[in-house]
C-alpha positions in Angstrom: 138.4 73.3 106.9 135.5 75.5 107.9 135.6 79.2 107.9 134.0 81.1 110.9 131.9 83.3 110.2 132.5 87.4 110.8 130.6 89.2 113.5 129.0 92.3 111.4 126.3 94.1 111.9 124.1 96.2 110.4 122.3 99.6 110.2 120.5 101.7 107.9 120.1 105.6 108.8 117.8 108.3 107.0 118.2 112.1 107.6 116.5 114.8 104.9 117.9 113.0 101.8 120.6 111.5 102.8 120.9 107.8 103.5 123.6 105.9 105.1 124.4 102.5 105.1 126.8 101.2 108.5 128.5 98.4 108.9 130.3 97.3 112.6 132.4 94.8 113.6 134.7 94.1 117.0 137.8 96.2 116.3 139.8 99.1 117.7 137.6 102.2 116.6 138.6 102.2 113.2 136.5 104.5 110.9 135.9 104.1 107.2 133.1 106.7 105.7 133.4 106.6 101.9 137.1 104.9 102.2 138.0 108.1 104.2 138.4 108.9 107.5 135.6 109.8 110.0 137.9 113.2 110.2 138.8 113.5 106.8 135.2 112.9 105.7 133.7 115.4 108.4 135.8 118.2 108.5 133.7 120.0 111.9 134.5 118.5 115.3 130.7 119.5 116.0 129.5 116.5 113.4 131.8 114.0 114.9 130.9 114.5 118.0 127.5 114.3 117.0 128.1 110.8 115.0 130.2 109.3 117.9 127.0 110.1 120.4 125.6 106.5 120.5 128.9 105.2 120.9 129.6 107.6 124.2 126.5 106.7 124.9 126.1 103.1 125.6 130.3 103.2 126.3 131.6 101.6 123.4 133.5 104.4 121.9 136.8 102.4 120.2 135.2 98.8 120.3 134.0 98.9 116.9 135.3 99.5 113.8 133.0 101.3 111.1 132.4 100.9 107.9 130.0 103.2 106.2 128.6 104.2 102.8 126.4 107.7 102.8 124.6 109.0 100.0 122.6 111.9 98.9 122.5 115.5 101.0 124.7 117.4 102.3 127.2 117.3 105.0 124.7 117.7 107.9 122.1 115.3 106.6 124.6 112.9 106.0 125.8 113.4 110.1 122.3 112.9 111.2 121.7 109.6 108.8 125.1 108.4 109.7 124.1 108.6 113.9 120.9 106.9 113.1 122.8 103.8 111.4 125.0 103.5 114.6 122.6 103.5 116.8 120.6 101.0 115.2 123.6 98.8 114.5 124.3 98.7 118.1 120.7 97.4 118.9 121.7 94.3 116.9 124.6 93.9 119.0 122.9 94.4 121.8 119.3 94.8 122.8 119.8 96.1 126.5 121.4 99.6 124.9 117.1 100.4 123.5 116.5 102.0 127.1 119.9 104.3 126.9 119.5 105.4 123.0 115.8 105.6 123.3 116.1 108.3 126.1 119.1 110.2 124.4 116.7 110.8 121.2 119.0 108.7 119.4 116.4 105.6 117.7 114.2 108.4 116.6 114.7 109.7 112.7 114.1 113.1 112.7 111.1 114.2 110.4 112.3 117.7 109.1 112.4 118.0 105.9 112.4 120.7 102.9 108.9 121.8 102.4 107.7 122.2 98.8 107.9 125.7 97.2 103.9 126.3 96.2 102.9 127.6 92.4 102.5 131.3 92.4 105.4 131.8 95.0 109.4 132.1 94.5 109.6 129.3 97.4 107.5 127.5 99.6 106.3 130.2 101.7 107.8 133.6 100.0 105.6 135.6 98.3 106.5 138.6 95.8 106.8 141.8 96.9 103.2 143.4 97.2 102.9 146.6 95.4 100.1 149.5 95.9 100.1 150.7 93.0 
């Protein structure tokens, strides 16, 4: 007896210093972030619409189910890095969805990041106040 092996794909996303690590398989739309709900995990309808955007986008909202594992950040970052992953992922299931995610903004990482603070500031740019006298 043979076992038949699982469609899964996979997709690694980067945002500031968060990293997330997705998982999809053919399902029903399940989400698992962290063994919590895509809801539970993201309490702001604004960052689930924002993570569901390459799935509205190439029409495949609810024929995945998603398994993912973020790290490091903060809520926002962790959004960002976790759209990334998705829209990655879904290259692997299929290479004809480049042209719609590529022209959404949606393969690009985005580059912002904190900048350094400098010696002889409080931050990176701040200085302290000047004084006269």
């Amino acid at each position: 007896m043979t076992a038949t092996p699982e469609l899964r794909w996979h997709g690694v996303g980067r945002r500031k210093t968060s990293v997330a690590r997705v998982y999809l398989k053919p399902g029903t739309g399940k989400w698992e972030v962290n063994g919590r709900t895509l809801g539970d995990y993201f309490p702001r309808p604004s960052l689930v619409q924002h993570i569901q955007q390459p799935f509205s986008t190439t029409d495949t909202l609810g024929a995945f189910d998603v398994k993912a594992h973020c790290d490091g950040g903060g809520v926002t970052g962790q959004a960002g890095a976790l759209r990334l992953g998705i829209a990655r992922a879904l290259l692997q299931v299929d290479a004809m969805h480049r042209a719609k995610l590529r022209t959404n903004g949606l393969l690009t990482r985005d580059p912002r990041a904190v900048e350094r603070k400098k010696p002889g500031r409080p931050g990176a740019r701040k200085r302290f106040q000047f004084s006269k006298r």
